[in-house]
Every structure is written in structure tokens, then in C-alpha cells.
C-alpha positions as CSV (number, residue, x, y, z in Angstrom):
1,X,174.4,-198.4,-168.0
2,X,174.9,-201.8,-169.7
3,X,173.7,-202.8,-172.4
4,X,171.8,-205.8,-170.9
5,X,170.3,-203.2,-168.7
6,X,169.4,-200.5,-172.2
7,X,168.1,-204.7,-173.6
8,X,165.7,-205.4,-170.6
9,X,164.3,-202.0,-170.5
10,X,163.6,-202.1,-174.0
11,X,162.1,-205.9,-174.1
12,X,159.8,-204.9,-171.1
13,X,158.3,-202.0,-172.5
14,X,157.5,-204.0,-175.3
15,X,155.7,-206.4,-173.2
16,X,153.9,-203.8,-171.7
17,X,152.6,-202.7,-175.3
18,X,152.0,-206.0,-176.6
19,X,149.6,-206.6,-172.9
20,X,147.9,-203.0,-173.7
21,X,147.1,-203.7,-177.5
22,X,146.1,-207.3,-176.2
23,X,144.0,-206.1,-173.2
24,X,142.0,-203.3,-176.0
25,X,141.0,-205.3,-178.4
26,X,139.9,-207.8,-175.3
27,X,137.3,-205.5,-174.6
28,X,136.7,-204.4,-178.2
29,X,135.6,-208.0,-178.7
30,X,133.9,-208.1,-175.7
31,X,132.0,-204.8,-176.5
32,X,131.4,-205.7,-180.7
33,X,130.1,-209.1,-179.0
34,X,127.2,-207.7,-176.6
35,X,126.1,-205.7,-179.4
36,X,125.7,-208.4,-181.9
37,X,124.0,-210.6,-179.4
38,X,121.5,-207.7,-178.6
39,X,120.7,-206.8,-181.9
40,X,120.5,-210.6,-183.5
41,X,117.3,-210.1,-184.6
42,X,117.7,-207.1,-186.4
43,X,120.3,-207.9,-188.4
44,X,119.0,-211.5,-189.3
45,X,115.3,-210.1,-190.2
46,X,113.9,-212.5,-187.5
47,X,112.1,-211.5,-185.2
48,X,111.3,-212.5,-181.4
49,X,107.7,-214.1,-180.9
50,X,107.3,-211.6,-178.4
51,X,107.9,-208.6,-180.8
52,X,104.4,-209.5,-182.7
53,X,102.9,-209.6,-179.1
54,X,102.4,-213.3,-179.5
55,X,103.3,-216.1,-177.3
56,X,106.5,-218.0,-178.1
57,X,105.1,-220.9,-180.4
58,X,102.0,-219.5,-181.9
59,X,101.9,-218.0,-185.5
60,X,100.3,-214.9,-186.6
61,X,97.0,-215.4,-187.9
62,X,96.6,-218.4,-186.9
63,X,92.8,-220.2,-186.5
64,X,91.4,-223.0,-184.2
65,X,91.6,-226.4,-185.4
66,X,88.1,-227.4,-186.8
67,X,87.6,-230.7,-185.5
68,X,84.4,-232.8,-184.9
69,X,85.2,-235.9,-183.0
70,X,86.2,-237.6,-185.7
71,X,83.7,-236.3,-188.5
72,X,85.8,-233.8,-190.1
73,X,82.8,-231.5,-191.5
74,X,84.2,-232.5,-195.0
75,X,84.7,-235.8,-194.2
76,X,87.8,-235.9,-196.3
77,X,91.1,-234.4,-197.0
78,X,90.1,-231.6,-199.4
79,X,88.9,-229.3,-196.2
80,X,92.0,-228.1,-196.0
81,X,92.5,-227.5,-199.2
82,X,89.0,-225.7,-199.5
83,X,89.9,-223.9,-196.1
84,X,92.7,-221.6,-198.3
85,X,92.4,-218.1,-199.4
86,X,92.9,-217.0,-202.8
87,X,94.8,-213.4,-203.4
88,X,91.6,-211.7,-203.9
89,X,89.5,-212.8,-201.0
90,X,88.4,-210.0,-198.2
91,X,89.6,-212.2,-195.3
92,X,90.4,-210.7,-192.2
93,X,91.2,-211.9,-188.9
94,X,88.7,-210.3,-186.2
95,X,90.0,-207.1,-184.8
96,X,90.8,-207.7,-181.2
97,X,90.1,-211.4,-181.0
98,X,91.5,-213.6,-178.2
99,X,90.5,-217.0,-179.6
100,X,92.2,-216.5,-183.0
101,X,88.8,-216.2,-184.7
102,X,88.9,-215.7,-188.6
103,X,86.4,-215.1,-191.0
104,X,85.5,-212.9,-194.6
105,X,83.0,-210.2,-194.7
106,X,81.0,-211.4,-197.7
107,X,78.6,-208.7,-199.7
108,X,75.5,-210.6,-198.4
109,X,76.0,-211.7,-195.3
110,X,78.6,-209.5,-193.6
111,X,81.1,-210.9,-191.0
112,X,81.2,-214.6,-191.2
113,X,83.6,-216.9,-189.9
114,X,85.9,-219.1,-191.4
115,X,84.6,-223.1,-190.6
116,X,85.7,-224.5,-187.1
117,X,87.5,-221.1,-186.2
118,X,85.3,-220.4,-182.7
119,X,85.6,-222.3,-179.7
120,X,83.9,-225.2,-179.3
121,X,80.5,-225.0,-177.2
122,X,80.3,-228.2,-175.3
123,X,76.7,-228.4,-175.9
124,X,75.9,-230.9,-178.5
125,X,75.1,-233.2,-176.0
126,X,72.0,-231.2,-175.5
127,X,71.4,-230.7,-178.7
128,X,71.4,-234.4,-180.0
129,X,69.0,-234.9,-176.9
130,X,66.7,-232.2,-178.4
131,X,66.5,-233.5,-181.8
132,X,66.5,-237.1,-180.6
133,X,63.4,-236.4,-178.0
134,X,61.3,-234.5,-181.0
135,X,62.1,-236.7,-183.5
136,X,61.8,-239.6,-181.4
137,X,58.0,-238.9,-181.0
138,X,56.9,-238.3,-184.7
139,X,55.2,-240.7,-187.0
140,X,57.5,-242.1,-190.0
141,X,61.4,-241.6,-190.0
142,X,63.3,-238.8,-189.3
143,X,67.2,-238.1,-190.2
144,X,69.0,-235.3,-188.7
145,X,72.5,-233.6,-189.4
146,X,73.7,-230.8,-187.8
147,X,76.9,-228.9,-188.1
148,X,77.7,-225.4,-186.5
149,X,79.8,-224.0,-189.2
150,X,81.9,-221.1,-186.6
151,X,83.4,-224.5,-184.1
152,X,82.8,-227.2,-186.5
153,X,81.0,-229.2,-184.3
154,X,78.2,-232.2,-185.4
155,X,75.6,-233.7,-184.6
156,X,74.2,-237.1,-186.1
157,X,70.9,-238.5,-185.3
158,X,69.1,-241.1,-187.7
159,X,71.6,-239.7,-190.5
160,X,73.9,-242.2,-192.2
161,X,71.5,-244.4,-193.6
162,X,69.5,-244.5,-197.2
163,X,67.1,-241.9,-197.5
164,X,65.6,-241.1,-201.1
165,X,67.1,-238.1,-202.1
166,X,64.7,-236.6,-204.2
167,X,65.6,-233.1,-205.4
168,X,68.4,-232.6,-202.5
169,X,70.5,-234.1,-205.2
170,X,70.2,-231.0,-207.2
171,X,73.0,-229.2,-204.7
172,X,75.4,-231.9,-204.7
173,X,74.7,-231.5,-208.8
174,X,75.2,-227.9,-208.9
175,X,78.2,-228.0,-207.0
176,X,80.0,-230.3,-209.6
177,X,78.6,-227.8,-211.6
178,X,80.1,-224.0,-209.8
179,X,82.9,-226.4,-209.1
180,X,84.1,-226.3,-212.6
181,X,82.9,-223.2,-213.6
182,X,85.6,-221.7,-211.3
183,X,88.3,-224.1,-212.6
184,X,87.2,-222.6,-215.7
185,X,86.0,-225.7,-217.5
186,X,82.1,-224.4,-217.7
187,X,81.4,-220.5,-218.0
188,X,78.0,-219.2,-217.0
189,X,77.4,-217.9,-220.1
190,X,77.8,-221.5,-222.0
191,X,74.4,-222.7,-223.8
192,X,73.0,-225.6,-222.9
193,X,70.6,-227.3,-225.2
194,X,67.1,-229.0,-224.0
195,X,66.7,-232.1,-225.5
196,X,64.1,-234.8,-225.4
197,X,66.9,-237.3,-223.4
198,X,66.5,-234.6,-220.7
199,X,62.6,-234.7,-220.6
200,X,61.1,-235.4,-217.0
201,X,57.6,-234.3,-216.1
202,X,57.1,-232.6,-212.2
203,X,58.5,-229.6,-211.0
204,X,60.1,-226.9,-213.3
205,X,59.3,-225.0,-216.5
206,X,61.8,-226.5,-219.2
207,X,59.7,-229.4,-220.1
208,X,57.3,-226.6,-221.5
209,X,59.9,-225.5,-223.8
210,X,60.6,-227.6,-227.5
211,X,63.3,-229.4,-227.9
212,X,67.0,-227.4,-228.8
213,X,65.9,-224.8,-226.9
214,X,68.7,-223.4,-226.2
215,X,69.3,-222.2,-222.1
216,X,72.8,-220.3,-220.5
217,X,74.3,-222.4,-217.4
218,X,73.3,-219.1,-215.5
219,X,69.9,-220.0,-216.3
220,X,69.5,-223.8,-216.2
221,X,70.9,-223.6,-213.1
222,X,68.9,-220.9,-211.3
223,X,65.7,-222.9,-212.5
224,X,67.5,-226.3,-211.2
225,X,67.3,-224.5,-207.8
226,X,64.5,-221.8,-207.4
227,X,62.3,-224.1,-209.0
228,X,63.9,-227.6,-208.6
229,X,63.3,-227.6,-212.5
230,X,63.9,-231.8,-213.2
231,X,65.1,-231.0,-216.5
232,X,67.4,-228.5,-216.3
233,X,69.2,-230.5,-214.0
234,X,69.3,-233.1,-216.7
235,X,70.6,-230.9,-218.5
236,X,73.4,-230.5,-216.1
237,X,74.1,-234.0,-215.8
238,X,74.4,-234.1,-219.5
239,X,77.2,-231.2,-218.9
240,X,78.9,-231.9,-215.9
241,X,78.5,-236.2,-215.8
242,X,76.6,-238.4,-213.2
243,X,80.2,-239.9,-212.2
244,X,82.0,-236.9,-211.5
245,X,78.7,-235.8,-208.7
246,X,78.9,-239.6,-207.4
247,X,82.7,-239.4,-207.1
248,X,82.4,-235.6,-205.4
249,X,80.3,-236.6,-202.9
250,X,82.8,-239.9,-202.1
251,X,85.6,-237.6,-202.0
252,X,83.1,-235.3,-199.4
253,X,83.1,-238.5,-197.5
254,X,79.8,-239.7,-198.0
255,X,78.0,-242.5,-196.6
256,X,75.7,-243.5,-199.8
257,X,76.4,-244.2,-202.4
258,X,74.4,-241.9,-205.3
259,X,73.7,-244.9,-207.6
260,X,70.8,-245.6,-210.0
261,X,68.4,-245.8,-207.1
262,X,68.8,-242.7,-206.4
263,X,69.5,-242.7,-202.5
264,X,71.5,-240.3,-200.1
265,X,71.3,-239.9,-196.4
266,X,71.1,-236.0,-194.0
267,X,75.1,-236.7,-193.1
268,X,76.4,-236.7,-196.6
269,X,73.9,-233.5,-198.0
270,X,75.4,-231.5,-194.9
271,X,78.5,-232.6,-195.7
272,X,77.6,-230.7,-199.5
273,X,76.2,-227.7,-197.9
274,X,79.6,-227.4,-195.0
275,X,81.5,-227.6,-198.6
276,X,79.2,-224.8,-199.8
277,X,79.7,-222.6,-197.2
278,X,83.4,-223.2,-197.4
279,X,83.6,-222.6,-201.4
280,X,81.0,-219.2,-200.7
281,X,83.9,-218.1,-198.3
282,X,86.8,-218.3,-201.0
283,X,84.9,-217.1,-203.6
284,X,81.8,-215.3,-202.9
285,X,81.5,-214.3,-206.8
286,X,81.5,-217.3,-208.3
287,X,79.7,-219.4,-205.4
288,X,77.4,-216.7,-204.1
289,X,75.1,-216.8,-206.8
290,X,74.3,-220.6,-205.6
291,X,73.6,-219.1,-202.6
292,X,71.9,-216.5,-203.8
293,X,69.2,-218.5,-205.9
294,X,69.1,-221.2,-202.8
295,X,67.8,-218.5,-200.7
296,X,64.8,-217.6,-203.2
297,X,63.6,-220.4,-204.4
298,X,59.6,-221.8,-204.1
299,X,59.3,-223.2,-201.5
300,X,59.6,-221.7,-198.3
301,X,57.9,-224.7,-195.9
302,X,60.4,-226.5,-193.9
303,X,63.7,-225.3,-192.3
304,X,62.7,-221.5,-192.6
305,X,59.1,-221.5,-192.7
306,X,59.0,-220.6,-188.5
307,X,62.5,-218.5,-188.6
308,X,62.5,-215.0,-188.2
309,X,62.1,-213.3,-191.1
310,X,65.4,-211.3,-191.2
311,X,67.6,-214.8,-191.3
312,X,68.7,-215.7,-194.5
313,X,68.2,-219.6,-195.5
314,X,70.2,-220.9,-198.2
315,X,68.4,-224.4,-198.9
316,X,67.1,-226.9,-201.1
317,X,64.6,-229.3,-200.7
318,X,63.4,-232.6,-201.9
319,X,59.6,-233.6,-202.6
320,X,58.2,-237.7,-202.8
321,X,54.9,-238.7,-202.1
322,X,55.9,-240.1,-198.5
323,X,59.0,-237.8,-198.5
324,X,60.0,-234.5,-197.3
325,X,63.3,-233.6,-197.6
326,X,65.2,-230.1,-196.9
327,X,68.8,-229.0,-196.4
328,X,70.6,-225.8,-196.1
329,X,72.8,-222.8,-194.7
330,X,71.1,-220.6,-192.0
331,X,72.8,-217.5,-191.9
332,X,72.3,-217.2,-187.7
333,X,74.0,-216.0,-185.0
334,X,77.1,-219.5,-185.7
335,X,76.0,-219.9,-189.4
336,X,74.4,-223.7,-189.4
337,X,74.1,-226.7,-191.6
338,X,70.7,-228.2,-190.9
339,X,69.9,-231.3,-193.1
340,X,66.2,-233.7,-192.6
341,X,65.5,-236.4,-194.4
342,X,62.6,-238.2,-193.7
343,X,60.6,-241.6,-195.3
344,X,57.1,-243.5,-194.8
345,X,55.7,-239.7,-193.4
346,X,52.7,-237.5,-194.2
347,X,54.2,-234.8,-196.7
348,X,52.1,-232.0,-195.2
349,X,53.1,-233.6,-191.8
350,X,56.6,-233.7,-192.5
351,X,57.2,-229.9,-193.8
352,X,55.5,-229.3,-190.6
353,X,57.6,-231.0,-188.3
354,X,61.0,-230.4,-189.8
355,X,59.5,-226.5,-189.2
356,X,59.2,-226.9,-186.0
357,X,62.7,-228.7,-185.8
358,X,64.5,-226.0,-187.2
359,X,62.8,-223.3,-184.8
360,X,63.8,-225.3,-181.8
361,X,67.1,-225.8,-183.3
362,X,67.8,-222.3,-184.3
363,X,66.9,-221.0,-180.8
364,X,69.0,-223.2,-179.0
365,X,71.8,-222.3,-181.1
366,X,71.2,-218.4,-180.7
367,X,71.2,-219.0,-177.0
368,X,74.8,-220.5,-176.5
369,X,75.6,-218.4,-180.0
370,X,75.1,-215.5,-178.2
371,X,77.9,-215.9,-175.5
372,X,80.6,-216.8,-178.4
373,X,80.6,-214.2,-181.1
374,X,82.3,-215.0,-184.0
375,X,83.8,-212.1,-184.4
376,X,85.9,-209.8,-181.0
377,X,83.3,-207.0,-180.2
């Protein structure tokens, strides 16, 4: 043979090899390229929203947005900030829950949930018509603030002008107060000292004490609420500072002013309580003995006097001679913000009536409660 014959043989069969190798790693890279694109999220750490079981979009542990038709239960921009857990909270969302309900089991109250986290009822409608029709009726003025703490919804009847505040003032007060005791600025075991600047005759047991008696912030504050003691809460004042409880309850979003006349209104105590609850939620040690001593105080004539006696009542109230006011937490089925204020009334009347507000209110919420657990049963 030739040698051009022995050439082409020899420069074909290389061709042939160079086509095979080529061909190989062709599917080598097709092959090495399937796999990566199947196993992506592996080997990023990312994974699929449908892995968690999730829709695409949503976020795990996610809540319902707590909205109120433009009242944001706060009424300012620290909700959200009070609305975060802390490391050491017991939050959990509820096992098996559709709606994303979330909530903390708290040492005395169980299973409650986290504010605006339950869909919404749709029936405060009826419920403003309720208060409005009973209210509407009674002798004197009547102002009503409602807020159902598991779907953040409100209602507002009479509520967002000046009522005297009388010794509903003592929460916003004692909130300044727990408020820096878990910042660490006060401790409960601090000692306050009675003094005759903090002298006010009425309610509470203090003013029977002599001057430089010496009480803990435990204490002066228990008696500030179980007995709405008028000095002790001087005595907080004296600790905490009348412009840091007027400038709380702006930043809450209040509606009046807390000047020297001493005026509030039902929207801006339940805006206090909602920020109550919220604080209790985060941090049941520090702001559960506020609870605590708001559900044993004296009196026991207005928002629970016709409840059942198994639901707990976290309130304070507030006493003038043509005044009765009360506000508080009822632990019910949706724990509930109720605030009343009332003016130019019969006091005996008016602890009667706001009674038999509450009972009408608190079994109208049980009814529609009932068909929206706050917790996935």
C-alpha cells in the first residue's frame, strides 16, 4: 500500500477517537448535569416550600396579620415590637392549626393566643349595635372599648372623648412601672419611701403609715392595685415620673391627653390593657404578677361581678362620686379587653349597668368564640 493510503487510515482512526472521547464526555456532562439540577437543594441547604408542606410563598410559623380597621390595638408602632419573643418564652404555634394560629401557654391561664393571630369574626357589627342599644338607654354617659385580643378586632362606642380617669390611671402607672423593672432600671425589691409629698386621703392603707416608712416596689405596687392605695401610687409617680406615663400612653396612641386635670377616655385604657396582655405574653414572670394582683383586688362589682365564676378578670377600676369606671383582661373563650367609663351617673347605678354590659358582652363573645378556637383541636 502507499503511504497516503497507511496516512488516511491513520488520520481517520483518529477522528473516530477524537468523535468517541467527544461523544462520552457529551453524555458525562449531560448525565453530571441532571443530577445537579435534581439535587440543587441539597447541596445549596435550600430547601423547596413544598418540602416543609407549605405553600410556595408562606413562611413557617407564620401568624395572621392583627389588623383593626385602622385602630391598630396599640395604636402605634411599638406592637410589633411588643409582638416578639424573647429566647425564654414557651411559645408555640398550635399543633395542627390551619389558620397559622400562635399563642404561649402561660402558668395561669393555659393556652392563649398571640394578639390578632385568629381569624377575624365579622361580627362587630353586632356587637357595636349591642353595646350601642344598652348603653343608649341608660341615664348619664356611657363609654365603651372593646377589643377581642385572639383577631384583634375593635369596637368603639362613646370612647375617644374625656372621661375622668380616676384610679384607671393606676394601670397605665404601673405599666411605666413593670416596664422598667424588666429593662432593669427598677427591681421589685427596691424600697420606696412614704413621704408626706405623697399623702392623699381615700382608698388604700399607706396613708396610715408615718412618714419614711419604708415599702418594696413589690409591695407599693400590689396595694396600688388590690387596693387602689392613692399613695402608693404617689409613690410610684415619685419613682417612675408623671412624664414618662403621659408620654407611654402617647406612644400607645392615646386620644387624651393625661394632664393635670386628670382625664383619659375607654379607647386609650384598652389600648393599656391590649399592651398588657401583649407584655404578660412575652414575659409572664415579670408582667404576671400585674395580672396577678389585677385579678384579686377589692372590688369585684363591675365587669366581673355577673361572670361565671371560673373566668379570670384581670381589672382595675376607678371610683368618683358621679363616676364609675372599670377596665380589664377577661380571660374567656377569645381573651377580651373590656374598658367603661362613665360621667354624670348614679355610682351604685353605674357598677350595675357596666355588670350587666359585661355579661351581655361576654356571652356574645363565647357564642361566635366557640366556632374559632384559638388553638387547632
Amino acid at each position: 500500500m502507499s503511504k497516503y493510503h497507511f496516512k488516511n487510515q491513520r488520520m481517520y482512526r483518529r477522528r473516530r477517537t477524537l468523535v468517541a472521547v467527544i461523544s462520552v464526555l457529551s453524555v458525562l456532562a449531560i448525565v453530571m448535569a441532571a443530577y445537579l439540577l435534581l439535587n440543587s437543594d441539597s447541596i445549596t441547604g435550600v430547601k423547596s416550600p413544598w418540602d416543609s408542606g407549605q405553600p410556595a410563598g408562606s413562611s413557617a410559623g407564620s401568624s395572621l396579620p392583627g389588623t383593626d380597621s385602622g385602630n391598630t390595638a396599640s395604636g402605634s408602632s411599638s406592637v410589633s415590637g411588643d409582638s416578639t419573643q424573647s429566647p425564654a418564652d414557651t411559645t408555640a404555634a398550635a399543633p395542627g392549626s390551619q389558620s397559622g394560629n400562635k399563642g404561649v401557654t402561660t402558668a395561669q391561664h393555659g393556652y392563649l393566643p398571640e394578639f390578632g393571630t385568629v381569624e377575624k369574626s365579622g361580627k362587630m357589627d353586632e356587637l357595636k349595635k349591642l353595646i350601642t342599644d344598652y348603653t343608649s338607654k341608660l341615664s348619664g354617659k356611657y363609654g365603651v372599648t372593646y377589643i377581642d385580643l385572639a383577631t384583634g378586632e375593635m369596637v368603639n362606642v362613646n370612647d375617644q372623648i374625656e372621661y375622668i380617669a380616676a384610679s384607671t390611671s393606676k394601670l397605665p402607672i404601673n405599666m411605666v412601672l413593670f416596664k422598667d423593672i424588666e429593662a432593669g432600671k427598677v427591681t421589685f425589691d427596691e424600697k420606696l419611701v412614704y413621704k408626706q409629698e405623697d399623702m392623699e386621703p381615700g382608698t388604700g392603707i399607706i396613708q396610715s403609715s408615718a412618714y419614711g416608712t419604708e415599702y418594696t416596689v413589690r409591695k407599693t405596687s400590689e396595694l396600688s392595685i388590690k387596693k387602689s392605695d392613692n399613695c402608693g401610687v404617689n409613690m410610684i409617680i415619685r419613682r417612675v415620673g408623671i412624664e414618662n406615663v403621659r408620654q407611654y400612653l402617647v406612644d400607645l396612641g392615646g386620644k387624651v391627653y393625661y394632664g393635670k386635670t386628670h382625664r383619659s377616655c375607654p379607647y386609650d385604657m384598652a389600648l393599656v390593657a391590649k399592651d398588657l396582655y401583649i407584655h404578660y405574653l412575652n414575659n409572664e414572670t415579670v408582667f404576671g404578677e400585674l395580672i396577678n394582683n389585677m385579678e384579686n383586688t377589692n372590688w369585684s362589682d363591675r365587669i366581673d361581678a355577673k361572670l361565671p365564676q371560673e373566668v379570670k378578670v384581670a381589672h382595675k377600676i376607678g371610683n368618683q362620686t358621679k363616676t364609675a369606671n372599670d377596665v380589664g383582661i377577661v380571660f374567656a373563650k377569645h381573651p377580651y379587653v373590656l374598658s367603661v367609663m362613665t360621667d354624670n351617673v348614679d355610682f351604685g347605678t353605674a357598677c350595675n349597668n357596666i355588670a350587666g354590659l359585661s355579661k351581655k358582652i361576654y356571652e356574645f363573645q363565647e357564642a361566635y368564640a366557640a366556632n374559632m378556637p384559638v388553638q387547632a383541636q
